[in-house]
N, C-alpha and C positions, 0 to 999 in steps of 0.2 A: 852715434847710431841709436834710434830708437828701439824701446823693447816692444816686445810682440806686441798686441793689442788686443785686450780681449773681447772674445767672441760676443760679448754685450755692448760694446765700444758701437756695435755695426747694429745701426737700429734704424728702422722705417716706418712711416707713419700709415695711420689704416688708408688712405688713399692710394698710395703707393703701394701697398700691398693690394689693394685691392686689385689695379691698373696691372701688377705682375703675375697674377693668380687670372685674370682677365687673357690673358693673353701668352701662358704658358703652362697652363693647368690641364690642359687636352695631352699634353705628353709626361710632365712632371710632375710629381708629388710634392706638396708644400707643406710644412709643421710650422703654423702659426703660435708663437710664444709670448707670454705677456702676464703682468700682476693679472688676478680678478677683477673682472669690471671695466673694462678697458673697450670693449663690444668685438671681438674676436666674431664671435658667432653673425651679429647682425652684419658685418662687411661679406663674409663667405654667402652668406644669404641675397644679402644686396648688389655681391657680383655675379651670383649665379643669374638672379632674377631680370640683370640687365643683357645678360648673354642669351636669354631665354629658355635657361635651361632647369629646368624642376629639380629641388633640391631633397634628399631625403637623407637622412643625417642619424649615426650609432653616438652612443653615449658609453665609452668606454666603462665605465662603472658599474652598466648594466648589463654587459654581455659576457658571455661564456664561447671559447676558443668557440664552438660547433657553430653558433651564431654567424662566424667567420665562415670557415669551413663547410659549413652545410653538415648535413647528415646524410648517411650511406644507405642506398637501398642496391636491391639485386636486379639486375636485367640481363635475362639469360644466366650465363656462367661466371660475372662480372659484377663486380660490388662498382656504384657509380654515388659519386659525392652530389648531392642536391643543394644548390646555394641559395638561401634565403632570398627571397623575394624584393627584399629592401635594399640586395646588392647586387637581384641582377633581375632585372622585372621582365615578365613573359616578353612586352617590344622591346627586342634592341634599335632603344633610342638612347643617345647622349643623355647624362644627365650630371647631377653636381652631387657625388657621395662625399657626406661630411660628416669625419671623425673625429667627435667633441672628444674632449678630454682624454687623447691617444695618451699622454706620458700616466695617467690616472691606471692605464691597463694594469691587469696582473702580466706575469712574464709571457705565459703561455697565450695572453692574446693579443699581445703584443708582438708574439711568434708566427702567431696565425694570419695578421697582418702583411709579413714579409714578401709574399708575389703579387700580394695586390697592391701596394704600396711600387714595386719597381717595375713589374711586368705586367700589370692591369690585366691581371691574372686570378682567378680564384678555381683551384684545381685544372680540369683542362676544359674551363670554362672562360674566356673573354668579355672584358669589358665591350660594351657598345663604343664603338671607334668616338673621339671624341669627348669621353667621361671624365670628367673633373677629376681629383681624386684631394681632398683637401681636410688635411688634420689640423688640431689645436688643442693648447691644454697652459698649464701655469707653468713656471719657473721652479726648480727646488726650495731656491730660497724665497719664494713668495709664501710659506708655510702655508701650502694649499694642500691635498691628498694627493701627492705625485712620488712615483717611483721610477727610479734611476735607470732610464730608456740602456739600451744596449746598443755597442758600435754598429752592431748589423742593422739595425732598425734607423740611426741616426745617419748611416752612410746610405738610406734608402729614401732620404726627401730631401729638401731642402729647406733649411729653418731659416724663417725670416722673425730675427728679433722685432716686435712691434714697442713705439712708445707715443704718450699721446701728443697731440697738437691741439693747443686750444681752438686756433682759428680754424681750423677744422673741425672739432668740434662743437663751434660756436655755428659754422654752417648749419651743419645739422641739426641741432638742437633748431634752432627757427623754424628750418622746414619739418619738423616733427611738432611744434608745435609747444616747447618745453617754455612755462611761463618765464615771463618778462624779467622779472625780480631773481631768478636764479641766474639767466644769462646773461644778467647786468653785474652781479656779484660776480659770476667766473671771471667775465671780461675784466673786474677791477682787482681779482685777486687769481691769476692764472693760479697759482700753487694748490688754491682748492680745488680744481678739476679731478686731481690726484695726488693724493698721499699715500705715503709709505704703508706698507702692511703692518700694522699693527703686532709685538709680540703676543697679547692676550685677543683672545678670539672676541673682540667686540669690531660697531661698526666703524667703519674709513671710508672715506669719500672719495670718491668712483666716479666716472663718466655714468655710468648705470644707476650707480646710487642718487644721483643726482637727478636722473630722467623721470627715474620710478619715483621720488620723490617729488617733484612736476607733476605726476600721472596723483598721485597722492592728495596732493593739495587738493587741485581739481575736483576730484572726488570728492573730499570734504566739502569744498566750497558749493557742491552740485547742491548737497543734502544740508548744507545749511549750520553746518560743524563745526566750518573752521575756526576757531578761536585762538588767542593768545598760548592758551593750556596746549591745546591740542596741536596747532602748528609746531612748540615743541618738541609735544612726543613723537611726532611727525620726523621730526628733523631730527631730533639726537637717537632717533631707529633708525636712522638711514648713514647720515654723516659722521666726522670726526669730531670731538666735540668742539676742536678751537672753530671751527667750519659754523657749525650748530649756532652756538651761542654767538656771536656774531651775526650771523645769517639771520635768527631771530631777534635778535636787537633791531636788526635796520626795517625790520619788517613790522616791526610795532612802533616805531616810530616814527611808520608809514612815511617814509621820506621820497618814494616814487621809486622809479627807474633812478640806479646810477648814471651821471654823466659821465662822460670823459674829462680825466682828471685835468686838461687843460682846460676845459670849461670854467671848473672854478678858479683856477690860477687867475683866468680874463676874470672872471664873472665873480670875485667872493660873496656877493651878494646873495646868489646860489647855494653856498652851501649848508647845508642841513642846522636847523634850530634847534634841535633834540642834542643833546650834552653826549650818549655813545655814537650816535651817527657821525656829528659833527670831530669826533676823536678819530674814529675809523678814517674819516675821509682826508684828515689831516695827516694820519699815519701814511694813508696810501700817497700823498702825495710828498712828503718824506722821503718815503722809499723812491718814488718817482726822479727825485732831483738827485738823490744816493748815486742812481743807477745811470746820471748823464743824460736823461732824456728833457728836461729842461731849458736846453741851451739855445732855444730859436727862440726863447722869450726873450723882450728888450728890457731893459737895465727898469725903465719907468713901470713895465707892467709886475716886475718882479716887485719894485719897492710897494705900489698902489697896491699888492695883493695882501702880503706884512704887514703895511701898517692898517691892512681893514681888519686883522684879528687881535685878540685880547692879547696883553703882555704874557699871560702865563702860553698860551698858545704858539707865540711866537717864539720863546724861548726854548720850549718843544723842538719846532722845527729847525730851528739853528743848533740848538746844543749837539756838539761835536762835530759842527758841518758849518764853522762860520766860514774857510777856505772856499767850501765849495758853493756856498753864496753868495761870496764875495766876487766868487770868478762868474756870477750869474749878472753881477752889477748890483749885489743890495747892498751896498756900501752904506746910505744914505737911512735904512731903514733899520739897519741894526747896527745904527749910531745912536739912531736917537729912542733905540729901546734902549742902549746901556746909558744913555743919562737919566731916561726915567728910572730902571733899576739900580741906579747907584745914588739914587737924590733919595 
């Protein structure tokens, strides 16, 4: 019998949240979870915007309970709550209220939350029929500013754990326009899209980190900036540094757009002349045979790839992996590196 599974086991990608917040958000309340950088914000935005509905969005870190609540005035005999304007606007028209950084609240307004989050309620005031109602914030353990939500509040939405997907975010990064050379690097090393939170508060590489650093570049190259120096600083303010320092090697060694690593497997002729490029692109393709993705090459184009690199390169790529080349068909190629290495 299997044990439970944990509540993080169960994760969805921003499309799929998106599609579920699309089309169940008029009666249910959602708690979007996820590291920093992930784009939580830009999908609630991009779903509202597709549903046609105008978004206006609290930042739990900046509000105080009364914000929630409204403030009390007297009509007649009767103290009446007045709800801010941002959560309940003179037309009742539908709209998309989005609650950044809900787990970030203090207790008490994350208390105040409570009827609008279940009853799309705020005192004995109603939402406009149809209103979104859509929270997001970080993880405990992503050592972000969050405090420990209460069962009452967590039994009041529906949390959908989010994680990323590259080829989804390789969509969008296109149609947003994120330069060439970054979404040639994601696509050859998916891990950099996202890494781990850091224990020391420095930068890590983020879907975000990566856009605004796209937006970055640009900029410098508008004004005439960009340099070797500067694309650095550029990159290790935003990234991880293994991310960084990589990322800037291949870019000064101006090697173009990455290919797909079968390209050069057919094509060695292709790959990169510069001594770090030419290492990187040999590691990734390493990992690539490691990982079984290899196996629809024919035994000839396997051997013709081998023997078009230098002895020390090829001993690279075999050392600790003569089985699984062997089972590729390069019999023939890493025979006759071990007679030249043993002569």
């Amino acid at each position: 019998m299997e044990g439970a599974r944990s509540a993080f086991d169960e994760v969805v990608t921003l499309r799929q949240a998106k599609k579920l917040i699309q089309c169940m958000a008029q009666e249910q309340s959602f708690l979007l979870l996820s590291p920093p950088g992930l784009g939580k914000s830009d999908i609630v935005y991009e779903a509202a915007r597709e549903a046609g509905l105008p978004c206006r969005s609290l930042l739990g870190t900046q509000i105080a309970p009364e914000d929630v609540s409204g403030i009390p005035r007297i009509v007649g005999e009767r103290s009446v709550f007045c709800p801010p304007r941002i959560l309940l606007p003179e037309k009742p028209e539908p709209f998309c209220l989005f609650l950044d950084e809900l787990p970030a609240c203090a207790p008490d307004v994350q208390k105040a939350f409570y009827s609008l989050l279940l009853e799309r309620r705020l005192g004995e005031h109603a939402l406009p029929p149809g209103t979104w109602v859509v929270a997001a914030g970080n993880r405990l353990q992503d050592r972000a500013l969050v405090r420990a939500m209460s069962s009452a509040l967590v039994n009041r939405v529906t949390i959908l754990q989010l994680k990323v997907d590259t080829d989804e975010w390789l969509t969008w990064a296109q149609q947003r326009g994120v330069r060439n050379e970054i979404r040639s690097f994601v696509r050859t090393i998916p891990d950099a899209l996202m890494r781990p939170v850091p224990a020391d508060p420095v930068p890590f590489s983020t879907p975000r980190a990566w856009a605004l650093l796209s937006r970055a570049l640009d900029m410098a190259e508008k004004a005439g900036v960009l340099t070797n120096e500067t694309r650095r600083a550029l990159a290790f303010g935003r990234l991880s540094p293994e991310d960084a320092v990589v990322f800037c090697a291949l870019a000064e060694e101006q090697i173009g757009a990455m290919r797909p690593l079968e390209d050069y497997i057919r094509h060695p002729e292709h790959l990169p002349k510069g001594d770090s490029a030419r290492w990187f692109v040999l590691d990734c393709i390493r990992q690539f045979v490691r990982d079984g993705l290899a196996e629809g090459f024919k035994p000839a184009v396997i051997n013709r790839f081998l023997r078009s690199l230098s002895h020390e390169h090829q001993l690279i790529l075999v050392t600790d992996m003569v089985e699984t080349w062997g089972a590729l068909g390069a019999d023939k190629a890493m025979f006759a590196l071990l007679k030249k290495v043993a002569t």
